[in-house]
VOGU-3710 file (C-alpha; in Angstrom, 3 decimals, decimal comma):
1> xxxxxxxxxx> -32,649/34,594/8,001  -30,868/33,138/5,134  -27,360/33,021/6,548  -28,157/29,834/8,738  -29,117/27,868/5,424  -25,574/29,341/3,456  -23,706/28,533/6,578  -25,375/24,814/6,982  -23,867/24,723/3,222  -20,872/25,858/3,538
11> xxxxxxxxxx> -19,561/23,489/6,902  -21,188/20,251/4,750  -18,878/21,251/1,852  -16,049/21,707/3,929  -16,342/18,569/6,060  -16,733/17,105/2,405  -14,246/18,020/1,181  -11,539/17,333/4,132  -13,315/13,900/4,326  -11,928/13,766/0,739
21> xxxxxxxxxx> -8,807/14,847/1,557  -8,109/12,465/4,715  -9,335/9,174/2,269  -6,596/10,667/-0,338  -4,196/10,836/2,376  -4,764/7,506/3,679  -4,613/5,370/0,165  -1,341/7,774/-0,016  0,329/6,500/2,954  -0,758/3,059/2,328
31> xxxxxxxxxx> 0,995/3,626/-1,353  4,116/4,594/0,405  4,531/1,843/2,816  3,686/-0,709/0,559  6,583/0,699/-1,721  8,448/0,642/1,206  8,222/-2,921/2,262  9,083/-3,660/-1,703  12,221/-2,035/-1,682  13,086/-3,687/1,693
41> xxxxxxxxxx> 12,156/-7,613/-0,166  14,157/-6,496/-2,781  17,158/-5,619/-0,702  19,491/-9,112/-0,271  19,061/-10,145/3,787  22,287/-10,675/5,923  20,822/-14,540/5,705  19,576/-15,820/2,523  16,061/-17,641/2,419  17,903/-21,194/1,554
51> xxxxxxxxxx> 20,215/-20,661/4,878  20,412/-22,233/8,032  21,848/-20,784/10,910  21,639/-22,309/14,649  23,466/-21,398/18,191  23,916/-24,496/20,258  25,869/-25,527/23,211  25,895/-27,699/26,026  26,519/-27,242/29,694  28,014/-30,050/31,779
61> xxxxxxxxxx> 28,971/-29,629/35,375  30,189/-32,109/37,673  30,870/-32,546/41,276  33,968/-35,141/41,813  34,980/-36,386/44,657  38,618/-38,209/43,974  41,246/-40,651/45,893  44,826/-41,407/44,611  47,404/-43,774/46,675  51,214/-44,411/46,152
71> xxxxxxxxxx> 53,746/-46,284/46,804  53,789/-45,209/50,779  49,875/-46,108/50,531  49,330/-42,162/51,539  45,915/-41,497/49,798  45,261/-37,694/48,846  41,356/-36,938/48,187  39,984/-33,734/47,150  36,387/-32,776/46,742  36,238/-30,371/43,610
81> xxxxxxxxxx> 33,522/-28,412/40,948  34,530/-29,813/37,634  33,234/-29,480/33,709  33,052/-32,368/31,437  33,013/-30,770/28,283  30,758/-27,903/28,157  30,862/-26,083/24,677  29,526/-23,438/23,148  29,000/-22,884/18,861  27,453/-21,373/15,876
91> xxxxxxxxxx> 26,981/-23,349/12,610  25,051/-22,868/9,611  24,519/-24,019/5,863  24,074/-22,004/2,364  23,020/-23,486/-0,285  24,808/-21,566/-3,467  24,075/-24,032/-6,385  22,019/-26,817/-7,333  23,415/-29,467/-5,290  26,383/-27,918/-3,558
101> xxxxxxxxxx> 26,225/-26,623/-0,149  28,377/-24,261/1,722  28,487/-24,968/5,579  30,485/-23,260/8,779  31,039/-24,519/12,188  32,398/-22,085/15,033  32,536/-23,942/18,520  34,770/-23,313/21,678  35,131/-24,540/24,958  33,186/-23,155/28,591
111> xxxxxxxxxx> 35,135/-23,694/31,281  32,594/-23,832/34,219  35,385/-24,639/36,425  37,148/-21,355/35,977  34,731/-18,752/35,980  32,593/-20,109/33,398  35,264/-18,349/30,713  35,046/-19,279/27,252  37,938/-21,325/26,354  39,632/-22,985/23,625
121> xxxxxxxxxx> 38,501/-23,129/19,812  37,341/-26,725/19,853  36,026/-26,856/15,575  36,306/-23,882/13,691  35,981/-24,580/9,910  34,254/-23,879/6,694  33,515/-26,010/3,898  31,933/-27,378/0,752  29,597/-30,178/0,029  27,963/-31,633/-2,484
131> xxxxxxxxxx> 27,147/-35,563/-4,173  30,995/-35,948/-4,910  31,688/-35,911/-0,973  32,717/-32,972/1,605  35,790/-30,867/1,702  36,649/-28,603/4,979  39,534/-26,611/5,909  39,988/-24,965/9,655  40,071/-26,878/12,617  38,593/-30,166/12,978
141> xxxxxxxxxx> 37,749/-34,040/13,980  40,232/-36,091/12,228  39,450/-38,881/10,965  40,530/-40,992/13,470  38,035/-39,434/16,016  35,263/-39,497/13,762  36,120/-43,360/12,417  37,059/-44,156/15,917  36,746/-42,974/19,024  33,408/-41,417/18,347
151> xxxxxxxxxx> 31,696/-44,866/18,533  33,439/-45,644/22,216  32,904/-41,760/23,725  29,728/-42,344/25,317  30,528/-41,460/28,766  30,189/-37,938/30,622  33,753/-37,065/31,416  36,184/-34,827/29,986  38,748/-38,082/29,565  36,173/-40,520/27,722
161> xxxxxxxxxx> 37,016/-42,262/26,182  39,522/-43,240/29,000  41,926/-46,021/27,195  42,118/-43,500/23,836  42,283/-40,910/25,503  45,727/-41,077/26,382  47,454/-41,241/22,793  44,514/-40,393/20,363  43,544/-37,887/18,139  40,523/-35,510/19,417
171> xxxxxxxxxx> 41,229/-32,275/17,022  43,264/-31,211/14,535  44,317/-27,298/13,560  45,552/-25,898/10,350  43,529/-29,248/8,480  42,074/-30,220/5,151  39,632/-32,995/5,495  37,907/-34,622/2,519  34,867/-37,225/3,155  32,608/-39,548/0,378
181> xxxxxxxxxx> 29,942/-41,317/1,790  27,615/-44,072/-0,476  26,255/-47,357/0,150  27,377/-47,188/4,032  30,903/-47,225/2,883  32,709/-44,204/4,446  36,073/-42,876/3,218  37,381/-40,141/5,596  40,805/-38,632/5,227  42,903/-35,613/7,136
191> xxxxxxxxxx> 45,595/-33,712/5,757  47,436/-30,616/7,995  50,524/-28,997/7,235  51,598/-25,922/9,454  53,984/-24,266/7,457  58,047/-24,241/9,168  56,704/-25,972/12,246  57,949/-30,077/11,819  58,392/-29,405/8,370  57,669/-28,310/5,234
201> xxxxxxxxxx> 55,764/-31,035/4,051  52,376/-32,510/6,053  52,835/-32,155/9,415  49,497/-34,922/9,959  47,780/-37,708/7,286  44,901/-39,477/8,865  42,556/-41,417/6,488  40,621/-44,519/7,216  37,551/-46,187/6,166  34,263/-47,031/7,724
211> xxxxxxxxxx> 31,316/-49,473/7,592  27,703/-48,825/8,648  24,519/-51,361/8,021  21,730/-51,841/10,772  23,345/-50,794/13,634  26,742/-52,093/12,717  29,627/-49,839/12,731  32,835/-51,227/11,512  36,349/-48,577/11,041  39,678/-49,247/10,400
221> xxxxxxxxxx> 42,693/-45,735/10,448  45,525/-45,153/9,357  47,709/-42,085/11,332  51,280/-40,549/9,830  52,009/-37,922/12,909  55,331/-35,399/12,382  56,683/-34,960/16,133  58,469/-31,619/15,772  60,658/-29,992/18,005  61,237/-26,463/16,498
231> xxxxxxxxxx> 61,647/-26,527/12,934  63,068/-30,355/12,314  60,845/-33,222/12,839  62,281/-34,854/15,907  60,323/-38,165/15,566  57,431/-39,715/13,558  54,477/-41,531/14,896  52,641/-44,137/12,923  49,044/-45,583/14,635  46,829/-47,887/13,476
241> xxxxxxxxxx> 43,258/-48,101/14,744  40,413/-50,626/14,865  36,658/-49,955/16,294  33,863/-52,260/15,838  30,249/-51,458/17,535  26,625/-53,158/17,200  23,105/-51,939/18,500  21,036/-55,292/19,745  17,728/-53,148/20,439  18,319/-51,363/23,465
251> xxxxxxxxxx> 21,745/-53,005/23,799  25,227/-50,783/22,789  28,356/-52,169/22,626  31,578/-50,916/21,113  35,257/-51,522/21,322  38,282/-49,907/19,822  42,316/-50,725/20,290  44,534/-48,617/18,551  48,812/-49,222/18,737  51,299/-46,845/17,632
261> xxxxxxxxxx> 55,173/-47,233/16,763  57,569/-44,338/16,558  60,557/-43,685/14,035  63,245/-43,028/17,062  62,193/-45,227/19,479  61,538/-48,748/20,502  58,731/-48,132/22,560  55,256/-48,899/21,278  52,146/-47,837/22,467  48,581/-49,102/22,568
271> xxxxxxxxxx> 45,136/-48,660/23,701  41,852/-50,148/24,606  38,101/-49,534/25,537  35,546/-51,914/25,539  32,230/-49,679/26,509  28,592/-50,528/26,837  25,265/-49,417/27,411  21,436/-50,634/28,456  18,398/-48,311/27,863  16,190/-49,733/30,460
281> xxxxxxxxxx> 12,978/-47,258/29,519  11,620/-43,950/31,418  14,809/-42,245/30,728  16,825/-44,405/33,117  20,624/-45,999/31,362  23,102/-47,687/32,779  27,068/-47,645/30,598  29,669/-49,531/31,832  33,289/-49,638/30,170  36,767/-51,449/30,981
291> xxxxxxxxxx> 39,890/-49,466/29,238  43,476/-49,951/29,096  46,540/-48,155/27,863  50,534/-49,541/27,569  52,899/-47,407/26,765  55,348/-49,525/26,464  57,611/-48,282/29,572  57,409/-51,568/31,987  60,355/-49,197/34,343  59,014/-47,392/37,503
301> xxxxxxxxxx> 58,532/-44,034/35,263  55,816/-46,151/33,587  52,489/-44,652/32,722  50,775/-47,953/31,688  47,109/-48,598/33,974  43,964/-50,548/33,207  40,600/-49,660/34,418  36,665/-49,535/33,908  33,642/-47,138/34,859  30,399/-47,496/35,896
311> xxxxxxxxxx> 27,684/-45,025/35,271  23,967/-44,459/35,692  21,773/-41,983/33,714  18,268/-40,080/33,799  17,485/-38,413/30,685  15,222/-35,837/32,586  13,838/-33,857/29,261  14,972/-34,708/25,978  17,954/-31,908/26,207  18,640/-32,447/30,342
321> xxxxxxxxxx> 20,201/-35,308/32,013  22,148/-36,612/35,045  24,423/-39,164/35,540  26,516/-40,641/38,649  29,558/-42,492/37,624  32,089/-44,800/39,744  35,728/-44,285/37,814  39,162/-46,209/38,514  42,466/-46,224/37,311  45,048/-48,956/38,618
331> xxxxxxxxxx> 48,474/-47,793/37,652  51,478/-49,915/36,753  54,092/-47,787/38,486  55,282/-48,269/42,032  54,568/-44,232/42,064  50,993/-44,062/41,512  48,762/-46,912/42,959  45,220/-46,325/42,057  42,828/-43,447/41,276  39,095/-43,307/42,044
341> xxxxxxxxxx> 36,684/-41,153/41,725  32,854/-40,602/42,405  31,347/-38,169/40,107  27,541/-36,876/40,023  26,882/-34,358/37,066  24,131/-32,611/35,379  23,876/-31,790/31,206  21,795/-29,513/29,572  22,208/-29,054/25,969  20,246/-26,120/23,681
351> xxxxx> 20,165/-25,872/19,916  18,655/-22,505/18,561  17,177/-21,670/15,156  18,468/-18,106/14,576  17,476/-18,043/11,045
//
């Protein structure tokens, strides 16, 4: 009769016991992963804590429908799926001292019009900055582009802006770039040498200064271009630039004119855009712009034509947008008339915190 009594006992003490044991077990594992998650803290991350790192692009078809006469007044058209642009990048930021930043940009082309391939490198570069300025080397904007043409590239076609275009700087390979910034005052300058090719000296020197107060935007470059042909330097192009802009509320207006002169010949070329644009409110813009380039050929091989554009925008979301544009070219040369072209397109841009 006493067994039920010693057997009561001994399943209490047992459950005691492995209660024991299980709460012992428990704070154990807890012990372990919290020395677990210490050691992985304490292991350096692929992206330090004062990084940035961001994936961005932009996609930007078009549908164009195009005309071009000649000199028999036979006019070709062609309906056709075009890209203005699209791109595709990674860039990001270190910080690795007190006031000295290392940054990266990585950024190539989509070609939506050929199978949506990626394309080109458009900017590939790493650099340094810090308060005495910013150094780069890869591939880059020169300083033209970024003094320049930047100010009078506001329309949504792969040739804006349409006078510059045509004899301007957009990137530049194998490049050194060094830029100081204070008081609004801008100095911007582009050095690239590519070893044997041209020459052995600097194949490109592009520096120019800029002006920015309240809206105002005010640049003056200076280009020194090697035109090689193998490894002698055939010819050298010198180009002076000018751009001048102004924001009167929801007014833009910008204009740039460039000329260029050449060692070995006694042609000289020039360019102009005069662009504009109107935010009327509710996402709706309209941007208008007349262009020109001369180059300096007045024979029937000439290449010289004036123009202007004409192009309405709805900013849909703040990263989608579409535009219709009316484009034409009239051409110099008894060859080539005029061009025009009707162009609806569609933009949608994404910029993505990876960090």
């Amino acid at each position: 009769m006493k067994i039920l009594p010693v057997s009561l006992l001994t399943v209490t003490a047992t459950i005691g016991a492995s209660s024991a044991f299980a709460d012992e077990n428990l704070e154990a594992q807890v012990a372990s992963l919290k020395e677990r998650i210490e050691v992985l803290e304490s292991k350096p991350s692929s992206i330090p804590s004062d990084s940035s790192l961001t994936l961005y692009g932009s996609l930007r078809p078009t549908i164009e429908y195009r005309t071009q006469s000649d000199s028999n007044d036979d006019r070709n058209s062609e309906l056709d799926q075009r890209d203005a642009l699209s791109q595709l990048g990674l860039k990001g930021s270190t910080a690795i001292a007190h006031d000295i930043n290392a940054f990266f940009k990585s950024e190539w082309s989509v070609n939506l019009n050929n199978n949506g391939e990626l394309g080109s490198a458009r900017q590939v570069y790493v650099g340094l900055e810090s308060t005495a300025g910013k150094v780069a080397l890869g591939r880059q904007r020169p300083s033209q582009y970024l003094l320049i043409s930047e100010y009078i590239d506001i329309f949504n076609h792969a040739s804006s802006p349409f006078g510059y275009d045509s004899n301007g700087l957009f990137f530049v390979s194998d490049s050194f770039t060094y830029q100081y910034s204070n008081s609004g005052v801008t100095f911007h300058s582009t050095l690239s040498a590519n070893g044997r090719s041209g020459s052995n000296d600097a194949d490109i020197t592009n520096f120019g200064l800029g002006f920015d107060r309240d809206g105002l935007h005010i640049g003056v470059t200076f280009l020194d271009k090697a035109i090689a042909e193998g490894n002698n330097v055939k010819d050298r192009e010198e180009t002076k630039a000018l751009a001048l802009a102004n924001s009167f509320g929801n007014l833009y207006v910008a204009a740039a004119y460039q000329t260029s002169s050449y060692s070995n010949s006694k042609y000289e070329k020039s360019t102009f855009d005069i662009v504009s644009s109107y935010n009327f409110g509710n996402g709706y813009k309209i941007k208008a712009g007349l262009f020109g380039y001369d180059d300096g050929n007045n024979g029937n091989e000439s290449g010289q034509y004036t123009g202007y554009n004409f192009t309405v925008e709805n900013q849909l979301a703040s990263n989608v947008r579409i535009h219709t544009e009316y484009l034409i070219r009239d051409f110099d040369s008894e060859s080539t008339k005029t061009f025009n072209s009707i162009t609806f397109g569609l933009r949608y841009d994404f910029n993505i915190d990876m960090k």
